[in-house]
Backbone as JSON, one array per atom type, in Angstrom:
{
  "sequence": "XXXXXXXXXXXXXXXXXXXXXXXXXXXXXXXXXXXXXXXXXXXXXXXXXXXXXXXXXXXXXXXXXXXXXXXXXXXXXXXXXXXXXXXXXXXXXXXXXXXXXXXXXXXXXXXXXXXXXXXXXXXXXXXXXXXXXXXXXXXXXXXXXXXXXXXXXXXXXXXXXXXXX",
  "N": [[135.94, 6.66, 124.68], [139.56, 6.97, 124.05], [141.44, 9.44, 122.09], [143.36, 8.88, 119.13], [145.21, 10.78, 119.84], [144.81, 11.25, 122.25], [145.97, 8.73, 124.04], [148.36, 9.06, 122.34], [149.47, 10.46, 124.02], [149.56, 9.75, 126.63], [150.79, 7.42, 126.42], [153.92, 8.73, 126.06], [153.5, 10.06, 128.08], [154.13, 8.04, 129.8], [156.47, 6.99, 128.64], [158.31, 9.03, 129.21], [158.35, 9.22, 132.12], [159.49, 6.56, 132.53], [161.78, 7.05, 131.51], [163.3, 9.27, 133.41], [163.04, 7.55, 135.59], [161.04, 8.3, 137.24], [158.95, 7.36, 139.81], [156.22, 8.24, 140.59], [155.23, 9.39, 138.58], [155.17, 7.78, 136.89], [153.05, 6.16, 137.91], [150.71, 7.61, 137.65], [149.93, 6.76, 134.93], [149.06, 4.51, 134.99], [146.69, 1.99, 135.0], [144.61, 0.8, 137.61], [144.47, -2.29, 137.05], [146.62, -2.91, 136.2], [148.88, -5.16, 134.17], [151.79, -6.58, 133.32], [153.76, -8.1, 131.17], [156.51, -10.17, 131.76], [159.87, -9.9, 129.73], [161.36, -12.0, 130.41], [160.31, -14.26, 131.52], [157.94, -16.42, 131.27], [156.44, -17.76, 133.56], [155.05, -16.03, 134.92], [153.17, -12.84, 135.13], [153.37, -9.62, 136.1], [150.46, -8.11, 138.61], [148.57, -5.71, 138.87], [148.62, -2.25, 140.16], [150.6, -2.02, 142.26], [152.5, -3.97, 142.38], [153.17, -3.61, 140.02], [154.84, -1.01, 139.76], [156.49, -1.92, 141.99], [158.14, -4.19, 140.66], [159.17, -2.03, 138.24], [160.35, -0.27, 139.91], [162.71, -1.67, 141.11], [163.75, -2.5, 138.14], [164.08, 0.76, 137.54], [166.82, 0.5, 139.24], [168.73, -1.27, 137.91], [169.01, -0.67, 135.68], [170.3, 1.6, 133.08], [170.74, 4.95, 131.4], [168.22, 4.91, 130.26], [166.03, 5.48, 127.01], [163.21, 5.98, 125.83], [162.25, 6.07, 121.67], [160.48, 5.94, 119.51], [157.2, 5.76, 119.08], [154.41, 3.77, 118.27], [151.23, 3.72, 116.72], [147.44, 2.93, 117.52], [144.65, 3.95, 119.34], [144.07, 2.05, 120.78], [146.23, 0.37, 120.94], [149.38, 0.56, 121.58], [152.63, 0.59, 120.04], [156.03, 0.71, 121.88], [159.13, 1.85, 121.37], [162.47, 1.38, 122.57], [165.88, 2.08, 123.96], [168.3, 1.35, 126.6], [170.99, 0.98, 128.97], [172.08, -1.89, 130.95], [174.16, -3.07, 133.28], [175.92, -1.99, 131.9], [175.65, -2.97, 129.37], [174.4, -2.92, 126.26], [170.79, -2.53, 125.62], [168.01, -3.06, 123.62], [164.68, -2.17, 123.46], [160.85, -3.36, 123.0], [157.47, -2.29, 123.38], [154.23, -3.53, 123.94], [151.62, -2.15, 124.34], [148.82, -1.89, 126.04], [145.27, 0.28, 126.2], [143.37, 1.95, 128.08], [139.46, 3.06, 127.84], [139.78, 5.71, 129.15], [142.43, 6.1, 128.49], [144.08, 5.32, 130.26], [147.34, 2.99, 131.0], [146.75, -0.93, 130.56], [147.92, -3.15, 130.25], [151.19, -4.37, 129.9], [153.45, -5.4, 127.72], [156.7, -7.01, 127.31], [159.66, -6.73, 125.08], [162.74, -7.47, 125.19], [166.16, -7.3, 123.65], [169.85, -7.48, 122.88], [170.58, -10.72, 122.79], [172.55, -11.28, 125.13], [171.95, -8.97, 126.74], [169.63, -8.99, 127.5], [169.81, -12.13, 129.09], [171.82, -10.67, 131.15], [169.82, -8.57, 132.3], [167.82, -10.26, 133.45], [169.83, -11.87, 135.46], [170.54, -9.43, 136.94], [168.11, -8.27, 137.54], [166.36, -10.56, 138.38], [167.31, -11.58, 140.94], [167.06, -9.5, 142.4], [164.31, -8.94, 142.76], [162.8, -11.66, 143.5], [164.14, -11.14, 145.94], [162.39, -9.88, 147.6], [160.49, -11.64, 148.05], [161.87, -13.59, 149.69], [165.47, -13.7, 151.42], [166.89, -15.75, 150.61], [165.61, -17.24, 147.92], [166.36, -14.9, 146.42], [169.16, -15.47, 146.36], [169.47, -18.12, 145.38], [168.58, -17.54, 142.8], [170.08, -16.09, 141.83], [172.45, -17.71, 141.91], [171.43, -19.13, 139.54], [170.81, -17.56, 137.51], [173.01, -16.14, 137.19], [175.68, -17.1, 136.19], [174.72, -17.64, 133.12], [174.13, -15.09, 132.1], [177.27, -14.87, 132.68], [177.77, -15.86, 130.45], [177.1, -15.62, 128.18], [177.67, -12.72, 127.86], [180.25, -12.8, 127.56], [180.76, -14.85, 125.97], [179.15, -14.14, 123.55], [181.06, -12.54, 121.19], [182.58, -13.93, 120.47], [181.11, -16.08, 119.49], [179.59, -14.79, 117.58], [181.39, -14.37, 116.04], [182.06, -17.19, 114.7], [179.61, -17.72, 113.62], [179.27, -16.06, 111.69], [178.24, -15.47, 108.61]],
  "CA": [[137.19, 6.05, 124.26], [140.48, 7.82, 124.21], [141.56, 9.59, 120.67], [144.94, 8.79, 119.07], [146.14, 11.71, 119.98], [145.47, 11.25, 124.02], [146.74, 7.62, 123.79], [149.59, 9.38, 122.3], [149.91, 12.16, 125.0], [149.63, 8.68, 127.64], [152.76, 7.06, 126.01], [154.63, 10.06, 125.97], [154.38, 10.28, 129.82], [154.8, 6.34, 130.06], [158.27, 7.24, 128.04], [159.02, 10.44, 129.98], [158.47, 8.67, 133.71], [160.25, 5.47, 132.75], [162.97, 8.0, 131.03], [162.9, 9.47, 134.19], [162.82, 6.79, 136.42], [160.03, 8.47, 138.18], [158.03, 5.93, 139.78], [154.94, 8.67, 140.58], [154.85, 10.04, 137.45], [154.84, 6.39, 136.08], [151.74, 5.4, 138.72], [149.87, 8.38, 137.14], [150.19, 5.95, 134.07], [148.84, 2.87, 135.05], [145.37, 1.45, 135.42], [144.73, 0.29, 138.93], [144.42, -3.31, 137.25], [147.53, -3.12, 134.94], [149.3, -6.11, 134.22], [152.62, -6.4, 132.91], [154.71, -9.75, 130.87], [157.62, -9.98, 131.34], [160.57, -10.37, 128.97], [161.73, -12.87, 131.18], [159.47, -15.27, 131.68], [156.26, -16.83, 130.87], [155.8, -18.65, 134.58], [153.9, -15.45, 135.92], [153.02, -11.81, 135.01], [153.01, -8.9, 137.58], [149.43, -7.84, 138.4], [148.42, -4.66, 139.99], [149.86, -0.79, 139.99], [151.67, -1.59, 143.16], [153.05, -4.87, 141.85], [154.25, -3.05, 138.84], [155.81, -0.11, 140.27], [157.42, -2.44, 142.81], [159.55, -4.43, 139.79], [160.02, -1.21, 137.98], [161.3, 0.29, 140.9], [163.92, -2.45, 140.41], [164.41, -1.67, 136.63], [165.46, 1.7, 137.55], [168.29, 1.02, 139.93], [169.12, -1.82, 137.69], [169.19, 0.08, 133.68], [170.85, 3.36, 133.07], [170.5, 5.72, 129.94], [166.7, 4.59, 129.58], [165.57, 6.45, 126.16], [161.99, 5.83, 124.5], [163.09, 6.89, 120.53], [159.34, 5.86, 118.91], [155.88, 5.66, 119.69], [153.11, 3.97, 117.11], [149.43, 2.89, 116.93], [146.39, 3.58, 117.81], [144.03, 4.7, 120.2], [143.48, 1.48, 122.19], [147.04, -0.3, 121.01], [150.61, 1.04, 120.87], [154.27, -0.19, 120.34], [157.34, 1.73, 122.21], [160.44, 1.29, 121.49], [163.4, 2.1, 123.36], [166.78, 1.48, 124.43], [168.79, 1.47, 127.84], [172.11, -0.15, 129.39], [172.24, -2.64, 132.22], [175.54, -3.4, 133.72], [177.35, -1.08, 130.7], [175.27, -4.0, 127.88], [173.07, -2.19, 125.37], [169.89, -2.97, 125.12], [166.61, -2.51, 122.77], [163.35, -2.9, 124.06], [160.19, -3.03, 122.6], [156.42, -2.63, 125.22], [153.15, -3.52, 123.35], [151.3, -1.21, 125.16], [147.13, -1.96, 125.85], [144.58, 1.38, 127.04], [141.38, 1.8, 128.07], [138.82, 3.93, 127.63], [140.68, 7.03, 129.56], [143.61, 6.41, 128.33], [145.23, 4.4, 131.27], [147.48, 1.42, 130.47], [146.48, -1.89, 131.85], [148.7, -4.1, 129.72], [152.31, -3.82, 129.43], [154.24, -6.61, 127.5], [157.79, -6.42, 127.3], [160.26, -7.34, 124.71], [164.2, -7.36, 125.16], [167.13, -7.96, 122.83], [170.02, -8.96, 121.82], [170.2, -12.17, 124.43], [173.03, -10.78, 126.63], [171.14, -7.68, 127.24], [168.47, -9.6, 128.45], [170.21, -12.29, 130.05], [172.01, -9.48, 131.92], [168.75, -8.28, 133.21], [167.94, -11.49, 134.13], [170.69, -12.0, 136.46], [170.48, -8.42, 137.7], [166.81, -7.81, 138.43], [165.44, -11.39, 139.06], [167.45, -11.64, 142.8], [166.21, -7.84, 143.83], [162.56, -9.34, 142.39], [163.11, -12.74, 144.3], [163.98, -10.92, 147.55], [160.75, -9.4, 148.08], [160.04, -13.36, 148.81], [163.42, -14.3, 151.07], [167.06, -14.08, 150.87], [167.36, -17.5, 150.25], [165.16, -17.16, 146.68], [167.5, -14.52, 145.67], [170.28, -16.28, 146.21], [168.64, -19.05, 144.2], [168.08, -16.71, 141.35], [171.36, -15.28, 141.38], [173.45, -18.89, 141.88], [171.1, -19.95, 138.25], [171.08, -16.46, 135.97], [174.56, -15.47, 136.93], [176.57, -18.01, 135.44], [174.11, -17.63, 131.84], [174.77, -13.53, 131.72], [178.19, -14.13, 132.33], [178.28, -16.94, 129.8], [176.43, -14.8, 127.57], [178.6, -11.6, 127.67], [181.63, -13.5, 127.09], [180.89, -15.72, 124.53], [178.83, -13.38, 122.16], [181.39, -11.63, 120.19], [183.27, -15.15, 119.33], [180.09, -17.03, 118.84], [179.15, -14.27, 116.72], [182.36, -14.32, 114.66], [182.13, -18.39, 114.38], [178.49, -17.76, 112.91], [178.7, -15.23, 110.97], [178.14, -16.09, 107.11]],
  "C": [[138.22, 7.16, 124.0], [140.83, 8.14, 122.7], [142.8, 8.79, 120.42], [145.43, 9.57, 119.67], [146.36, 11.77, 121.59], [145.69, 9.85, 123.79], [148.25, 8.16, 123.08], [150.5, 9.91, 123.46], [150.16, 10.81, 126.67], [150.43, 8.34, 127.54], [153.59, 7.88, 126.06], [154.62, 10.19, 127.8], [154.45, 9.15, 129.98], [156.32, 6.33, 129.77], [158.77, 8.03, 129.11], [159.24, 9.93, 131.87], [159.66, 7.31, 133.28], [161.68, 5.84, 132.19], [163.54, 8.51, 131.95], [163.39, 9.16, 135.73], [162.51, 7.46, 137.42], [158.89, 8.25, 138.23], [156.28, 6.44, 140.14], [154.07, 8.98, 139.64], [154.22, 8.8, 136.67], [153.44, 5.62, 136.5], [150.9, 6.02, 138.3], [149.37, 7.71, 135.83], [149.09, 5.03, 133.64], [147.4, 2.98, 135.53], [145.59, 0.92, 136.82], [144.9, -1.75, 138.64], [145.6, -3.92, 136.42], [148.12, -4.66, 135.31], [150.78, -6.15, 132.72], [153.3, -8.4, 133.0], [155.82, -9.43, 130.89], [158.92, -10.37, 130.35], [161.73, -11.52, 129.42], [161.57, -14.18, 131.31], [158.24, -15.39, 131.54], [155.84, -17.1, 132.05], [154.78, -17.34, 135.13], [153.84, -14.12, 135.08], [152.82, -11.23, 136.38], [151.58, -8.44, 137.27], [149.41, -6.44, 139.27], [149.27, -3.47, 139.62], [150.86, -0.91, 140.8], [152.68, -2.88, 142.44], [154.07, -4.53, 140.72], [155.06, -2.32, 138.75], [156.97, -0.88, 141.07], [158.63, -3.31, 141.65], [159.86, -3.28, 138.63], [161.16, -0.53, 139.1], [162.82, -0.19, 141.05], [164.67, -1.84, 138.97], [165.09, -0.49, 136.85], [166.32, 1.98, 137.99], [168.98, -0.25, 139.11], [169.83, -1.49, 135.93], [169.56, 1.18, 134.24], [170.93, 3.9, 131.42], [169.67, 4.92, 129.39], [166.03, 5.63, 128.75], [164.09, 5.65, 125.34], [162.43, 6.75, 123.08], [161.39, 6.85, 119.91], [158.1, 5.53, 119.6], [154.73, 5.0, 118.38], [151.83, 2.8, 117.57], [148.49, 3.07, 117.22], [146.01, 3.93, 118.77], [143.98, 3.49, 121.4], [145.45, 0.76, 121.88], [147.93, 0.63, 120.9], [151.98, 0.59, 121.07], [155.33, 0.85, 120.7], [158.51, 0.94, 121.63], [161.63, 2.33, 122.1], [164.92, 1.44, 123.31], [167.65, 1.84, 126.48], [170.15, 0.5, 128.02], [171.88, -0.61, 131.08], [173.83, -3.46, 132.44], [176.58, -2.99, 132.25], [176.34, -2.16, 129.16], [174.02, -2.88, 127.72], [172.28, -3.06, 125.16], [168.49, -2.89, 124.09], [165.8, -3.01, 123.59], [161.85, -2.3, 123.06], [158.6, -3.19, 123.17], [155.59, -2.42, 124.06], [152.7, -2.68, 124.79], [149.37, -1.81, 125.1], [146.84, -0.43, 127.11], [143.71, 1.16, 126.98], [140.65, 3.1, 127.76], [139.41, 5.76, 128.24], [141.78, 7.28, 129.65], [144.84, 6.01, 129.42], [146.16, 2.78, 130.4], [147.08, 0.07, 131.21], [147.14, -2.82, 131.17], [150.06, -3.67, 129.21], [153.08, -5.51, 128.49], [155.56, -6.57, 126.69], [159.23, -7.4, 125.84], [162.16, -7.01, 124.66], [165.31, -7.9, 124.17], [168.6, -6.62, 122.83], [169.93, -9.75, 123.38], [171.32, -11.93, 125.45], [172.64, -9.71, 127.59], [170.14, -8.52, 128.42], [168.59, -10.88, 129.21], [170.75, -11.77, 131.57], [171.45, -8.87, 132.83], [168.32, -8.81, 133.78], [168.11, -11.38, 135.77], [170.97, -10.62, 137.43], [169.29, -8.18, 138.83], [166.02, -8.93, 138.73], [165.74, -11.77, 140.48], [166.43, -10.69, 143.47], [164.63, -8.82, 143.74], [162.32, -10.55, 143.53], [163.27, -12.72, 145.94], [163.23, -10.06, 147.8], [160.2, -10.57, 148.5], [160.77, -13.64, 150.07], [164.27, -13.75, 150.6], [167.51, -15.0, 150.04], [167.14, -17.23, 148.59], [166.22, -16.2, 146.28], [168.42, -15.16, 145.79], [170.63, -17.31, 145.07], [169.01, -18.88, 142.77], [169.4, -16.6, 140.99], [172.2, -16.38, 141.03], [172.65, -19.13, 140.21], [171.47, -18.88, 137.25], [172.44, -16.18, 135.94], [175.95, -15.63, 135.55], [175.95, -17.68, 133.5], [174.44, -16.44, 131.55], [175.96, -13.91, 131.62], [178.47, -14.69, 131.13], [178.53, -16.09, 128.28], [177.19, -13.56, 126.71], [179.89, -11.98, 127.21], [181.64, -13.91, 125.89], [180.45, -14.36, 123.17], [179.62, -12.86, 121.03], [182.01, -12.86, 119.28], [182.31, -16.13, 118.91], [179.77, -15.99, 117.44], [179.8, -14.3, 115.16], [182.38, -15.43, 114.21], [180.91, -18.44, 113.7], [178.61, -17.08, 111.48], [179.41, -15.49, 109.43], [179.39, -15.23, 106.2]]
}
């Protein structure tokens, strides 16, 4: 089983490749059976290293100024946290992280906030994701998330001010 300290030294290049956005460094990473949730959706998870590289590969032409700031937990569990911008919107993110015995990850599970951030991403990276299927499906994707990011980005600052106590 892997110590804390290499489960540390694993996250630390999980941060530094997806910091990075280099997608070899990041495959050096990954278990061959990883599996990644996304902050997206519940209907599916990606399975597989290539599967996972293939919608990061997305993420990094879709986020810019991707920073991991913390790292904690143990030897088999750990929580990142980070931030990054997609289309200029700040975002937080936070990746339960699962390892195995040599310190590979095989579970990624992703959490995004605030809700335009991650609408945002949405509507950015579920077409590219979608056209790995067809055109058409992106299209799809893009005609449903679009409209919710932009709704999203717009509204927030006056919903925020009509809420706020």
């Amino acid at each position: 089983m892997a110590s804390e300290m290499e489960s540390t030294t694993a996250t630390a290049a999980y941060c530094a490749a997806v910091d990075a956005g280099d997608l070899e460094a990041l495959r050096a990473t990954l278990a061959p059976g990883v599996t990644l949730k996304s902050p997206i959706t519940d209907s599916f998870e990606f399975s597989g290293r290539e599967q996972v590289l293939a919608v990061m590969r997305e993420v990094f032409v879709v986020t810019s100024e991707r920073r991991f700031s913390a790292d904690a937990g143990d030897a088999r569990q750990r929580v990142l946290t980070g931030h990054a911008k997609v289309r200029g919107v700040a975002l937080d993110e936070s990746v339960h992280v699962t390892l195995d015995e040599a310190g590979l990850i095989t579970r990624l599970v992703l959490f995004i906030r605030p809700l335009p951030a991650l609408t945002t991403l949405a509507a950015e990276l579920g077409p590219r994701v979608a056209r790995q299927n067809s055109p058409a499906r992106a299209v799809a994707v893009r005609a449903m998330l679009g409209p919710l990011a932009f709704m999203m980005r717009s509204g927030e600052k006056l919903g925020a001010r009509l809420a706020h106590p």
